[in-house]
N, CA, C and O of each residue as an XYZ file, in Angstrom:
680
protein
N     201.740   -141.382     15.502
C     201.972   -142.379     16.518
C     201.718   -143.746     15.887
O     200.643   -144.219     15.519
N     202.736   -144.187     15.849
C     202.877   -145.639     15.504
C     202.331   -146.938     16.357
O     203.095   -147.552     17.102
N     200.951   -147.310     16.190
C     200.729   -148.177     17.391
C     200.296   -149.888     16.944
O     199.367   -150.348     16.280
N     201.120   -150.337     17.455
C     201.100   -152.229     17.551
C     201.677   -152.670     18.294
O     201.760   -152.096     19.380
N     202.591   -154.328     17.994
C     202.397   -155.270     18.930
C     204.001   -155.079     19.261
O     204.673   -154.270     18.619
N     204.453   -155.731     20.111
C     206.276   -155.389     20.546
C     206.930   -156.360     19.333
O     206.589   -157.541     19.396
N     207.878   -155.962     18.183
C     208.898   -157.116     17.909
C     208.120   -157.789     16.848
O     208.439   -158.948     16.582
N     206.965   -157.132     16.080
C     206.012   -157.323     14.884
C     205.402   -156.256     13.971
O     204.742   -156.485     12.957
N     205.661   -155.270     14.386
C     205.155   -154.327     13.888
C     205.681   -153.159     13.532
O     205.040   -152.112     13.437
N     206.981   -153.309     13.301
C     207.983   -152.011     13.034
C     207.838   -151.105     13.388
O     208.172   -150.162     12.671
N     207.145   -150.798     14.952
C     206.990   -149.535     14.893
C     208.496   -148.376     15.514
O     208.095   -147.212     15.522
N     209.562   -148.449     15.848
C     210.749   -147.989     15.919
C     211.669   -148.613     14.509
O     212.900   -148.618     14.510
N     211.108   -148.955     13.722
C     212.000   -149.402     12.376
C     211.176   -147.607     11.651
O     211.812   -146.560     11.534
N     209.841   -147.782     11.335
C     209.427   -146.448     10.686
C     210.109   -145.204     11.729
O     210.364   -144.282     10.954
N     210.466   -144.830     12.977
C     210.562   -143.874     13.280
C     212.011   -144.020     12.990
O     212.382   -143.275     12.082
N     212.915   -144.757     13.497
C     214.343   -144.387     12.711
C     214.660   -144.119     11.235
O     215.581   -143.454     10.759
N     213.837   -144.685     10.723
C     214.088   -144.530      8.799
C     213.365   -143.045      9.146
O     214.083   -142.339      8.438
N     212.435   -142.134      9.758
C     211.610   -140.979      9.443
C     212.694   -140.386      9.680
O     213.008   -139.582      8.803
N     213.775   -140.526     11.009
C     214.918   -140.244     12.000
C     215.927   -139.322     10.476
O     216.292   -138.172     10.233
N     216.045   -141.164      9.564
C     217.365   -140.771      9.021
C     216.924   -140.001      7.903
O     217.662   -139.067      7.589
N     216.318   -140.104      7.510
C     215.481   -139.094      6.176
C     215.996   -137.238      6.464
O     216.688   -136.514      5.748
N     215.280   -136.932      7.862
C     214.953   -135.869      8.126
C     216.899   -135.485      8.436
O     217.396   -134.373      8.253
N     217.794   -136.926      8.997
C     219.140   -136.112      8.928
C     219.745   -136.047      7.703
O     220.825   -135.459      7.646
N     219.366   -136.438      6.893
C     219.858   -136.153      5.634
C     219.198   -134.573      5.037
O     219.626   -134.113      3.978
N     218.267   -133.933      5.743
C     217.619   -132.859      4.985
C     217.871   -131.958      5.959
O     217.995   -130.866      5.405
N     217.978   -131.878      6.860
C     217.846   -131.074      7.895
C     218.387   -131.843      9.302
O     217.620   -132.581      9.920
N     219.340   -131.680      9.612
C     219.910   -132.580     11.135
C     219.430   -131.869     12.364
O     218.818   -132.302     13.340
N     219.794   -130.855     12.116
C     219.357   -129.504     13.089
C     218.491   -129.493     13.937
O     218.488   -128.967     15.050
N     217.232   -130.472     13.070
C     216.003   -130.493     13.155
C     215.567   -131.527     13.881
O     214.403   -131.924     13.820
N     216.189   -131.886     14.397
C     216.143   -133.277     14.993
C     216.684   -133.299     16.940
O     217.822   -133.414     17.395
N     215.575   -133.167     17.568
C     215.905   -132.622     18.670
C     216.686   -133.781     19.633
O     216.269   -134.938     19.685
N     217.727   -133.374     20.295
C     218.190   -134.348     21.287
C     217.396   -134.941     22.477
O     216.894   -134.159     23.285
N     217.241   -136.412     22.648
C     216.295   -136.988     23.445
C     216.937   -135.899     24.907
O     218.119   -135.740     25.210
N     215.791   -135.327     25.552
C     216.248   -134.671     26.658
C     214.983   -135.442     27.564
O     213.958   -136.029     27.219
N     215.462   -135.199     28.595
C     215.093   -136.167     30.120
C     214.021   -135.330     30.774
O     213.251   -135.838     31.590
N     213.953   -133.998     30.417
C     213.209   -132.967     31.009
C     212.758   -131.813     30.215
O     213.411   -131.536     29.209
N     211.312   -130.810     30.652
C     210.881   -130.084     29.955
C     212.098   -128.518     29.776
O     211.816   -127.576     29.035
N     213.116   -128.566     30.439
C     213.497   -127.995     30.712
C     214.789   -127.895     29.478
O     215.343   -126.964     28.894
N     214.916   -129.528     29.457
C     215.816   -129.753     28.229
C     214.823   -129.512     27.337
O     215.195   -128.523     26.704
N     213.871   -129.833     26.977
C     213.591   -129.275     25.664
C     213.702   -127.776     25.332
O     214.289   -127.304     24.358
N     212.872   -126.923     26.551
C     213.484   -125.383     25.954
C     214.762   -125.323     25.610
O     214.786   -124.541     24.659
N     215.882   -125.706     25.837
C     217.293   -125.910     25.824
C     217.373   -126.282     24.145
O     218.111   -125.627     23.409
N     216.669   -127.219     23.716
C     217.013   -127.709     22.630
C     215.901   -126.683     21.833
O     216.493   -126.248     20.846
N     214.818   -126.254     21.877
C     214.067   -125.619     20.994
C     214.483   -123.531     21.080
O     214.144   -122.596     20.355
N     215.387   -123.627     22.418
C     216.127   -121.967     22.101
C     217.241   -122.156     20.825
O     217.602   -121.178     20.170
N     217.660   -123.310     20.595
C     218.762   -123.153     19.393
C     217.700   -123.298     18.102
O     217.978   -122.450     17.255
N     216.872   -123.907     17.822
C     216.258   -124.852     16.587
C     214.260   -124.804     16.969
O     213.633   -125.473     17.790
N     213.775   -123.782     16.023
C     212.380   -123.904     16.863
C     211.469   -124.870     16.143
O     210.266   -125.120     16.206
N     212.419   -125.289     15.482
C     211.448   -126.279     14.398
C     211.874   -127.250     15.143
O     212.949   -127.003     15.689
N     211.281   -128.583     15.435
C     212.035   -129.977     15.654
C     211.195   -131.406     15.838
O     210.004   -131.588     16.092
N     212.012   -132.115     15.668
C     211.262   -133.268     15.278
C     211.552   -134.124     16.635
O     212.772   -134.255     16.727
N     210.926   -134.713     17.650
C     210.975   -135.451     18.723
C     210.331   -136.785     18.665
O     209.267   -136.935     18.064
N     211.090   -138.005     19.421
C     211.143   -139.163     18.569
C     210.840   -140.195     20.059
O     211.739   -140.319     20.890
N     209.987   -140.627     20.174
C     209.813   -141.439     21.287
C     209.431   -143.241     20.786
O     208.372   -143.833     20.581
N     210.508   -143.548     20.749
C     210.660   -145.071     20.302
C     209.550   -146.363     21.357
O     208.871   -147.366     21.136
N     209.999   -145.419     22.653
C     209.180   -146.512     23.447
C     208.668   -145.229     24.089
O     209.231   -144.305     24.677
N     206.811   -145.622     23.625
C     206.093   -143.906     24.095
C     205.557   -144.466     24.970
O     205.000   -143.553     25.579
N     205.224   -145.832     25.715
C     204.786   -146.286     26.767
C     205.218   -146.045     27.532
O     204.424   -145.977     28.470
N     206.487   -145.755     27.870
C     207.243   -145.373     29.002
C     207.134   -143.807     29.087
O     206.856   -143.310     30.178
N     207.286   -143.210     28.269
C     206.703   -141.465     28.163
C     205.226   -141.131     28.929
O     204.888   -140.218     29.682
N     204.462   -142.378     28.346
C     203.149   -142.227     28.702
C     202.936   -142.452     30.424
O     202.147   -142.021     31.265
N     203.762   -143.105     30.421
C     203.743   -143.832     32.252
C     204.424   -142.477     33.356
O     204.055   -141.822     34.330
N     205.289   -142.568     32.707
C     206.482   -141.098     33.758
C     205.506   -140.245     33.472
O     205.251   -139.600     34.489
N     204.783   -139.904     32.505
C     203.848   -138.807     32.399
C     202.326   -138.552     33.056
O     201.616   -137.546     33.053
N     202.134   -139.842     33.600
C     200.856   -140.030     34.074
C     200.514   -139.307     35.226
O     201.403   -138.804     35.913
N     199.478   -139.209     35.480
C     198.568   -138.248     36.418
C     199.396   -137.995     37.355
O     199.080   -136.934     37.893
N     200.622   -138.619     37.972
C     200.605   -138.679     39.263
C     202.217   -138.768     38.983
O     202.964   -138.639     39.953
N     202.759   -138.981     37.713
C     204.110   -138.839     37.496
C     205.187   -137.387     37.937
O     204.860   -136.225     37.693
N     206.261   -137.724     38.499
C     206.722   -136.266     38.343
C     206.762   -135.289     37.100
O     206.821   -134.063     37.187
N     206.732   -135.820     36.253
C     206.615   -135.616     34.550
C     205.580   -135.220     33.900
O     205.469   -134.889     32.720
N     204.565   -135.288     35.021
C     202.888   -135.150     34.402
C     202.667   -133.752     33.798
O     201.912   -133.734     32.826
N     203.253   -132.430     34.247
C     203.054   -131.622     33.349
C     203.783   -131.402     31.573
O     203.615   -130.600     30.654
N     204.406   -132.303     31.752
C     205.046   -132.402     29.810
C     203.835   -132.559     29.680
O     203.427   -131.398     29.651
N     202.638   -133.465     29.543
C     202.000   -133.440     28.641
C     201.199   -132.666     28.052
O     200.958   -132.625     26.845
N     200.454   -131.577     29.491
C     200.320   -129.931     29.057
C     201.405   -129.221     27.991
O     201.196   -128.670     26.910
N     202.447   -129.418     28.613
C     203.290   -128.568     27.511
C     203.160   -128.796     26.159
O     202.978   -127.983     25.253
N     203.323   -130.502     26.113
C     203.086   -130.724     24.502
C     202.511   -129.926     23.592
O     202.939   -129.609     22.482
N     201.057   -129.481     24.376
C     200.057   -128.859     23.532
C     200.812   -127.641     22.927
O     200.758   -127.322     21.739
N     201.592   -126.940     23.986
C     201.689   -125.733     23.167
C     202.744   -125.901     22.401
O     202.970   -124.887     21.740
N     203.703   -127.015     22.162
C     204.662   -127.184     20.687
C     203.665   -127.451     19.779
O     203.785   -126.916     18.677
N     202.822   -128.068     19.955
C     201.706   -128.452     18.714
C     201.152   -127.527     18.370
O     200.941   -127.498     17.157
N     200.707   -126.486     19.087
C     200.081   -125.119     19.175
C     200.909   -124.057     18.504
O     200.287   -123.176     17.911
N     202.091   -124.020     18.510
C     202.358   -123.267     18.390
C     202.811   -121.800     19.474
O     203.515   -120.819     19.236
N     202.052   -122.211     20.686
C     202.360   -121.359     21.594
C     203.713   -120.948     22.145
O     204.726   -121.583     21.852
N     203.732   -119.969     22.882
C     205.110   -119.781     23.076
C     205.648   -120.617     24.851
O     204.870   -120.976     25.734
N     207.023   -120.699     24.865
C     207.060   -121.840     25.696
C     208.408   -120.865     26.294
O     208.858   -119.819     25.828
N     208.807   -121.591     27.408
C     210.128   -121.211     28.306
C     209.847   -121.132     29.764
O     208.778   -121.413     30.305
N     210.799   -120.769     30.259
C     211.077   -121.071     31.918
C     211.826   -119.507     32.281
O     212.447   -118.816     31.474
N     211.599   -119.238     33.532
C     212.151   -118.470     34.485
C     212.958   -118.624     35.269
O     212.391   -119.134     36.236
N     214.161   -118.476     35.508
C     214.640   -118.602     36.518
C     215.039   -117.239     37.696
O     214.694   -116.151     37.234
N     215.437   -117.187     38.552
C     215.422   -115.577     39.767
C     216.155   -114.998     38.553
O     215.462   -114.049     38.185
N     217.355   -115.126     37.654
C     217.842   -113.761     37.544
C     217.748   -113.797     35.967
O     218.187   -112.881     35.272
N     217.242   -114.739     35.542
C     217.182   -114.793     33.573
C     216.282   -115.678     33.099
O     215.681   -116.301     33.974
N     216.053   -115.881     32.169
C     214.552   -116.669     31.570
C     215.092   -116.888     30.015
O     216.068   -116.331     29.510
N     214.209   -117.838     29.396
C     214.205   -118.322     28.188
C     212.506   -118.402     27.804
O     211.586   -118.900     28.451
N     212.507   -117.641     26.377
C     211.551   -117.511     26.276
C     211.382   -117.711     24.506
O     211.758   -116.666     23.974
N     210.990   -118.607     23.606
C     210.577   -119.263     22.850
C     209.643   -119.392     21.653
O     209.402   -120.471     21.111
N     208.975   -117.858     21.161
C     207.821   -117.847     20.298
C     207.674   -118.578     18.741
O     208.409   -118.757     17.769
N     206.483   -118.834     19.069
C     205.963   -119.982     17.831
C     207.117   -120.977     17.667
O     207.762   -121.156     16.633
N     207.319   -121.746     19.124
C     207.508   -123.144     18.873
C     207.289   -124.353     18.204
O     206.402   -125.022     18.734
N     207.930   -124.977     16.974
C     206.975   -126.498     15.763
C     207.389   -127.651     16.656
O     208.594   -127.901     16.617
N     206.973   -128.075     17.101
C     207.384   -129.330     17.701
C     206.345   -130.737     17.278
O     205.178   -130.927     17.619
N     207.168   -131.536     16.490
C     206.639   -132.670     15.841
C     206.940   -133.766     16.505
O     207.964   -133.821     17.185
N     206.276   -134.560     16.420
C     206.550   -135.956     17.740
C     206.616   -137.681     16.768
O     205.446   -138.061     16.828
N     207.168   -138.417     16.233
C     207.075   -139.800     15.973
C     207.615   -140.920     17.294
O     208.720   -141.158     17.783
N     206.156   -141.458     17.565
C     206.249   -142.075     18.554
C     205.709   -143.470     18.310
O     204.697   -143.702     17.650
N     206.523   -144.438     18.938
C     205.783   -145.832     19.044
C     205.643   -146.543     20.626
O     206.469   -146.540     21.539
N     204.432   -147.073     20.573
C     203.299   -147.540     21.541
C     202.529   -148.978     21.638
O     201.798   -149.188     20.670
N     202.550   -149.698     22.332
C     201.604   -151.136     22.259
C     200.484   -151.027     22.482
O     200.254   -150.732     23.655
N     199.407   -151.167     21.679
C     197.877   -150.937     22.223
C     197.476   -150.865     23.773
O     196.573   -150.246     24.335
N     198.230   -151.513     24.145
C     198.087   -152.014     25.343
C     198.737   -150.913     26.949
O     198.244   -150.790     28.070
N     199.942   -150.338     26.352
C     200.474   -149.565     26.793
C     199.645   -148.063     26.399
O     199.432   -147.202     27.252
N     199.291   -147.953     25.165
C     198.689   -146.773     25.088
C     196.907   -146.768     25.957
O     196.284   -145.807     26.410
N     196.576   -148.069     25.916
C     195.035   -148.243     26.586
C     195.310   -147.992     28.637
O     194.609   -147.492     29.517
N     196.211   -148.425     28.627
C     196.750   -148.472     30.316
C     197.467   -147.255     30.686
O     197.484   -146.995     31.890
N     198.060   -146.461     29.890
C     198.794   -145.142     30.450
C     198.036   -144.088     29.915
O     198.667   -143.034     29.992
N     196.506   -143.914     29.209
C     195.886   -142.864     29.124
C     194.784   -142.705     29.715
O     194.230   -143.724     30.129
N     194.245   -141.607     29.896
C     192.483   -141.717     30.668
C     191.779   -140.862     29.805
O     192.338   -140.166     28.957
N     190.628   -140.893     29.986
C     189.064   -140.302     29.338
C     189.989   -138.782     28.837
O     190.274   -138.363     27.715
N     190.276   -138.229     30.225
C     190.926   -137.037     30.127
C     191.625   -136.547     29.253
O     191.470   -135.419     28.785
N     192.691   -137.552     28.857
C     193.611   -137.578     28.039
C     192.837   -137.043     26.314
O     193.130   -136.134     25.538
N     191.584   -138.319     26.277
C     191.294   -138.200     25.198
C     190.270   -136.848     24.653
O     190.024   -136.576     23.478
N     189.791   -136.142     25.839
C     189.359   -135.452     25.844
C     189.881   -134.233     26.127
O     189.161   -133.357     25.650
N     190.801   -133.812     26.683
C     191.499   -132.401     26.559
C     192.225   -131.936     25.756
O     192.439   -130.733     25.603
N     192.828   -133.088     24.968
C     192.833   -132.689     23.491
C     194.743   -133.161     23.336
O     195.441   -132.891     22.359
N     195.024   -133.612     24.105
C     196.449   -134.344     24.170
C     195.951   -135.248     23.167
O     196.317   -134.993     22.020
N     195.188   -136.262     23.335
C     195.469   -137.502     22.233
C     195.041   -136.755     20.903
O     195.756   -136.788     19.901
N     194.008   -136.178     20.944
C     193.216   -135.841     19.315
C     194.398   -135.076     18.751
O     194.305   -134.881     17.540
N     195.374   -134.645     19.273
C     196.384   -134.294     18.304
C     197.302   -134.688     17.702
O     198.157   -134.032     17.108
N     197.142   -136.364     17.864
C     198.172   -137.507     16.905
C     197.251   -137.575     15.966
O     196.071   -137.227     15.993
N     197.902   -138.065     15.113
C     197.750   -138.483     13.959
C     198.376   -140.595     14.155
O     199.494   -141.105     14.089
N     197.130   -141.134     14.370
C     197.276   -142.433     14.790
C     197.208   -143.548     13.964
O     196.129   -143.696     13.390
N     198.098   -144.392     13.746
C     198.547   -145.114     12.908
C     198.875   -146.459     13.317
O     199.975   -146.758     13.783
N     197.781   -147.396     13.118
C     197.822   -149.044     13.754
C     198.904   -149.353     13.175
O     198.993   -148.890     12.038
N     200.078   -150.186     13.655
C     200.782   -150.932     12.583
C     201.060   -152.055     12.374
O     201.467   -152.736     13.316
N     200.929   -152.624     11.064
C     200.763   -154.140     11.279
C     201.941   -154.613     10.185
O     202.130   -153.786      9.294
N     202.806   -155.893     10.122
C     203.480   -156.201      9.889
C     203.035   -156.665      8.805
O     201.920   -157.185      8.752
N     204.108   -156.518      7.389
C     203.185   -157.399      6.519
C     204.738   -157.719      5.908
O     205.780   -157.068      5.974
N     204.386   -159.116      5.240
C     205.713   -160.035      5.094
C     206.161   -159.732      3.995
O     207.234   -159.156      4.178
N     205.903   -159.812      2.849
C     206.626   -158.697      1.973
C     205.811   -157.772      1.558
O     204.582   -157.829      1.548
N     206.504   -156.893      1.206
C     206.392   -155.422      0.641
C     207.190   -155.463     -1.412
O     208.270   -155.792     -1.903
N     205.664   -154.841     -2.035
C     206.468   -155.299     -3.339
C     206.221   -153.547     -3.760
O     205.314   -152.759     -3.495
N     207.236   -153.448     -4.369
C     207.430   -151.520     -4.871
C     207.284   -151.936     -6.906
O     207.971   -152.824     -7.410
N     206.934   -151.636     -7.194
C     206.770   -151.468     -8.447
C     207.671   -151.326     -9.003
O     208.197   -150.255     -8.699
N     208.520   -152.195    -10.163
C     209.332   -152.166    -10.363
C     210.691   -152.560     -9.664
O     211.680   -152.860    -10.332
N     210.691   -152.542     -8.123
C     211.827   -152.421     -7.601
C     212.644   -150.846     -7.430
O     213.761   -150.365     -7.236
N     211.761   -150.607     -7.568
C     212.484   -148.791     -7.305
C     212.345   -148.144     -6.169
O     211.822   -147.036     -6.053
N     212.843   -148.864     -5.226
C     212.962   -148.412     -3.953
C     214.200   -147.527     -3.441
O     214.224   -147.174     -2.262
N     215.379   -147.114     -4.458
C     216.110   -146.369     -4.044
C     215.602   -145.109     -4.765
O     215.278   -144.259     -3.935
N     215.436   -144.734     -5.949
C     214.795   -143.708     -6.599
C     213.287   -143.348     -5.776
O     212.883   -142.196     -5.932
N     212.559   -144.151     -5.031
C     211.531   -143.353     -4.523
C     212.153   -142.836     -3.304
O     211.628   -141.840     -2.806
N     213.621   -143.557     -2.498
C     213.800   -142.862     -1.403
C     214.546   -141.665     -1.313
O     214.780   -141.082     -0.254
N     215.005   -141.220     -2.698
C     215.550   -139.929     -3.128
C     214.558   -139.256     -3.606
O     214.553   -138.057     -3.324
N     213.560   -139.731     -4.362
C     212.617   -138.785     -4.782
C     212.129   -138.207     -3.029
O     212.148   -136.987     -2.864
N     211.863   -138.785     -2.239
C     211.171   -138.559     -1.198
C     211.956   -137.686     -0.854
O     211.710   -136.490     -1.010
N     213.082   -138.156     -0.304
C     214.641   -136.517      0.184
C     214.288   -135.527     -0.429
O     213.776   -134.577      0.164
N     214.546   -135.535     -2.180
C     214.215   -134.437     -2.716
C     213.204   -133.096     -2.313
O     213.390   -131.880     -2.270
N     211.978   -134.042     -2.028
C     210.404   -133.375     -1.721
C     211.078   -132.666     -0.269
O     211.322   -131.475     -0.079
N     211.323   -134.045      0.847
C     211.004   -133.152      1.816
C     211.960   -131.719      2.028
O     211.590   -130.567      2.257
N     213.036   -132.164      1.891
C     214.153   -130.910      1.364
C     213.276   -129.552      1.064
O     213.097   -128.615      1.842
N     212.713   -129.721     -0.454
C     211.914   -128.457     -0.837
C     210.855   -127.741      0.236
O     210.474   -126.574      0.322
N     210.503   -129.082      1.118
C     209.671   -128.459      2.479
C     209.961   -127.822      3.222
O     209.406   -126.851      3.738
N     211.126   -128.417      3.417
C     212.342   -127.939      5.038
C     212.802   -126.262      4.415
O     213.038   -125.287      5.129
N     212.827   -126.300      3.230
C     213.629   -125.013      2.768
C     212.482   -123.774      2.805
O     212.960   -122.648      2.947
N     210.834   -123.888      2.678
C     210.012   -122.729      2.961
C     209.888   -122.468      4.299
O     209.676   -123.173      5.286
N     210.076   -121.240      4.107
C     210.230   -119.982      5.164
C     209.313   -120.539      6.132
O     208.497   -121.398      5.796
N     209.410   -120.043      7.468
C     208.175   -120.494      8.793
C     207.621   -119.264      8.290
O     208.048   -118.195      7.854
N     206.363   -119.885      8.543
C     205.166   -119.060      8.535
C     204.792   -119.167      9.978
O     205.171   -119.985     10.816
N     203.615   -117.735     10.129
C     203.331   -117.731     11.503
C     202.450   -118.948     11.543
O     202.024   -119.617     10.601
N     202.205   -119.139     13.288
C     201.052   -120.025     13.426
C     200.072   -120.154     13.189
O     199.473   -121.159     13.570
């Protein structure tokens, strides 16, 4: 989770470059923004690996709040992170989902993330499962040498070799 200020801090510049990386290695993998938990089983019965991308997570965080119609996604989350198995019922057929990967790059304004979470949040174990990342703008960026296209192929290369080992269980 990418968290800083609106329009200073790149934080939807890093998640589209993570975006285009991962379609160059794996597209598949890259789940379609869906509106509902319902779309996601939809998208994780084709592809159980996937990468989910919330550019503006303040607004995720808000529809999701205590009192949102949306408020149970954030239970669910746990079990893509988990690993648990996930799906829905309906009267005459069901979808059903084992060892779901569901990876999340999201960006957030301190401010939005301090106002759309509670104690709860941080304590049931929804937040402790980002991996949280202040971001701050810095005016140039110097790469050694200038080898910024060779490290962004070296990087393809790597993750490629990742994407290609077998799932292991959870």
């Amino acid at each position: 989770m990418n968290v800083g200020a609106h329009g200073d801090s790149y934080k939807t510049t890093g998640i589209v470059y993570g975006r285009e990386l991962l379609r160059e290695i794996a597209p598949q993998r890259i789940a379609v923004d869906a509106g509902s938990w319902e779309g996601l089983i939809e998208s994780f019965s084709v592809e159980k690996r996937l990468l989910l991308t919330h550019t503006d997570f303040g607004s995720f965080l808000e529809k999701t709040g205590n009192k949102g119609y949306m408020s149970p996604l954030r239970a669910e989350y746990l079990k893509l992170w988990d690993c648990v198995e996930i799906g829905r019922r309906l009267a005459r057929s069901g979808t059903l989902i084992e060892q779901p990967r569901g990876s999340i790059l999201a960006g957030v304004t301190p401010e939005e993330l301090e106002e759309n979470t509670s104690e709860r949040d941080w304590g049931n174990g929804f937040m402790s499962r980002w991996c949280i990342q202040f971001a701050q703008r810095e005016r140039s960026i110097a790469l050694p040498g200038g080898q910024r296209s060779s490290l962004r192929e070296w990087l393809i290369d790597r993750l490629a070799e990742i994407a290609d080992l077998p799932a292991t269980p959870c």
